[in-house]
C-alpha positions in Angstrom: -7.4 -7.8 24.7 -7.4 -9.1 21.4 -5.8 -12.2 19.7 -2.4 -12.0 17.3 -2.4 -12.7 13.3 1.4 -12.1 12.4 2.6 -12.1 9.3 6.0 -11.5 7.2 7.5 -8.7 5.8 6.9 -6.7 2.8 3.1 -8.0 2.9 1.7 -6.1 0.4 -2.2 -4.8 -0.6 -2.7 -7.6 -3.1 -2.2 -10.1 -0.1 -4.9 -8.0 2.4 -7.4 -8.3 -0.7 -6.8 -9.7 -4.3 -7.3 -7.1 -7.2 -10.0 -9.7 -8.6 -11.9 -8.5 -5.3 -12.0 -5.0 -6.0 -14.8 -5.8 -8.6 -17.2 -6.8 -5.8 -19.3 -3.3 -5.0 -19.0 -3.2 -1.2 -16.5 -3.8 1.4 -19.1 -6.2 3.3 -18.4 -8.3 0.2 -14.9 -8.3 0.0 -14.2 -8.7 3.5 -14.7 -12.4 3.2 -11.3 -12.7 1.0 -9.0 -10.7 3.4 -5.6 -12.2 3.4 -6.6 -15.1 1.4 -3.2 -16.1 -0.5 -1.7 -15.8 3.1 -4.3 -17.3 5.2 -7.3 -19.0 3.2 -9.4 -19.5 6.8 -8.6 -15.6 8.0 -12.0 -14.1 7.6 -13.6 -17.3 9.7 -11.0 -16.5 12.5 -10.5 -13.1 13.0 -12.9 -11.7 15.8 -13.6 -8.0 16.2 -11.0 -6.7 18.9 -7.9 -8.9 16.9 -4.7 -7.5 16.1 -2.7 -7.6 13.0 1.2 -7.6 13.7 3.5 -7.2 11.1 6.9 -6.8 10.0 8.5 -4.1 7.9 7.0 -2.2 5.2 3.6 -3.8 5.9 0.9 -2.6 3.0 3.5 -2.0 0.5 2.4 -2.1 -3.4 -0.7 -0.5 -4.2 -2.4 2.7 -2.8 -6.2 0.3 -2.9 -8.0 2.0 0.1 -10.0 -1.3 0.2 -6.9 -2.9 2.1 -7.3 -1.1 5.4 -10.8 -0.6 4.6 -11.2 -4.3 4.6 -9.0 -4.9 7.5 -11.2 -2.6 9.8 -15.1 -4.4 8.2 -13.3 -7.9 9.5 -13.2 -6.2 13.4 -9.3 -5.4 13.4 -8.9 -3.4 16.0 -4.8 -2.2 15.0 -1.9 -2.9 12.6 0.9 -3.1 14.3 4.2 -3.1 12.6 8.2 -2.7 12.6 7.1 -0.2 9.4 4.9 0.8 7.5 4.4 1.3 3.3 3.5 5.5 3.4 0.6 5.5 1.2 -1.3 2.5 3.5 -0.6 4.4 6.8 -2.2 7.1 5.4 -5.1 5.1 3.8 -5.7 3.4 7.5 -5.8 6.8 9.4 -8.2 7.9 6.2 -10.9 5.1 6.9 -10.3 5.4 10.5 -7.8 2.1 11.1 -5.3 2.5 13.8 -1.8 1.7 12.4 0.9 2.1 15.2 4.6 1.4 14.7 6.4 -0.9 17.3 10.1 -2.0 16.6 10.6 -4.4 19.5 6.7 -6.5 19.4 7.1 -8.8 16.0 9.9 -10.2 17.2 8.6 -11.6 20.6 4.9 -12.3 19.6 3.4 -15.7 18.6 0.5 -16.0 15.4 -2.9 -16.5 18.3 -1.6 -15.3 21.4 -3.5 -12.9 23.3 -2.3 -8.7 23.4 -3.1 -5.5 24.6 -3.1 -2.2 23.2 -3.2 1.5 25.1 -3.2 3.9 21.9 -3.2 7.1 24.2 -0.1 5.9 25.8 1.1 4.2 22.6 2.4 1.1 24.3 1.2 -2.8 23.5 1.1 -5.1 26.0 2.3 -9.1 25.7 3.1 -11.9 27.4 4.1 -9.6 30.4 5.8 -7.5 29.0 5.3 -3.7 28.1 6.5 -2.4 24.7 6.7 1.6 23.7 5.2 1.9 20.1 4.4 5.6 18.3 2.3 7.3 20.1 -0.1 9.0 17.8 -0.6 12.8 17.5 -3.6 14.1 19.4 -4.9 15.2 15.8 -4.3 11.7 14.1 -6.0 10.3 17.6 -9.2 12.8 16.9 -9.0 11.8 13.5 -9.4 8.0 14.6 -11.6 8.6 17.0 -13.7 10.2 14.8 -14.0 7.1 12.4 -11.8 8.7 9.6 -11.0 11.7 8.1 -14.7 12.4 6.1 -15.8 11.6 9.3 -13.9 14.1 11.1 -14.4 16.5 8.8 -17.8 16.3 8.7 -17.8 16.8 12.3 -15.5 20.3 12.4 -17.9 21.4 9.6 -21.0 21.1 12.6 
């Protein structure tokens, strides 16, 4: 159970974390200024566990790997969106950040209302009602569950 940030369409990386940012040498450092043209107060509010819920083409712009990579140091535990800009999903399966796509949720959900979220049946869970979202495959799930790719690589080399 986690609580809901929501935000619009078309969000892009410079909105998860301002290219003045990527000067700072750690993500511990920049995770402070996570959605801060969107949501000045977001790094005080988010809890580890939260949920991001977007629209379509959520991460668009830039391919920074700091924007998931900041996104998971805050405690996000998914992105959920109607879609998804290609080189972000990648980047968040990369680092280890579940991003799951689920037409039907933005729609219905509220900015700090409370959610659930089964990733090995792919379905998120709101308000009482069940919605079916992408179920990852089981290698992308290994991957995750791994922490990220280097991660699971690291691993298979063992």
């Amino acid at each position: 159970m986690g609580s809901i940030f929501k935000f619009h369409n078309d969000l892009d990386t410079d909105q998860i974390i301002a290219s003045q940012y990527l000067l700072l040498p750690t993500i511990e450092e920049m995770k402070a200024h996570t959605f801060e043209s969107v949501d000045p107060d977001f790094s005080k509010k988010v809890n580890p566990g939260d949920f991001i819920v977007g629209g379509e083409n959520f991460g668009c712009g830039s391919s920074r790997e700091q924007a998931p990579s900041v996104l998971k140091a805050v405690g996000v535990q998914a992105v959920i969106a109607k879609s998804f800009a290609r080189i972000f999903y990648r980047n968040a399966i990369n680092i280890g950040l579940p991003v799951i796509v689920c037409k039907d949720l933005y729609d219905d959900v509220k900015d700090g209302d409370a959610m659930e979220l089964s990733l090995s049946e792919g379905l998120a869970t709101y308000g009482g009602k069940t919605y079916p979202c992408t179920k990852l495959p089981e290698y992308m799930q290994n991957i995750l569950n791994n922490g990220g790719l280097i991660s699971f690589l690291n691993k298979e080399e063992e």
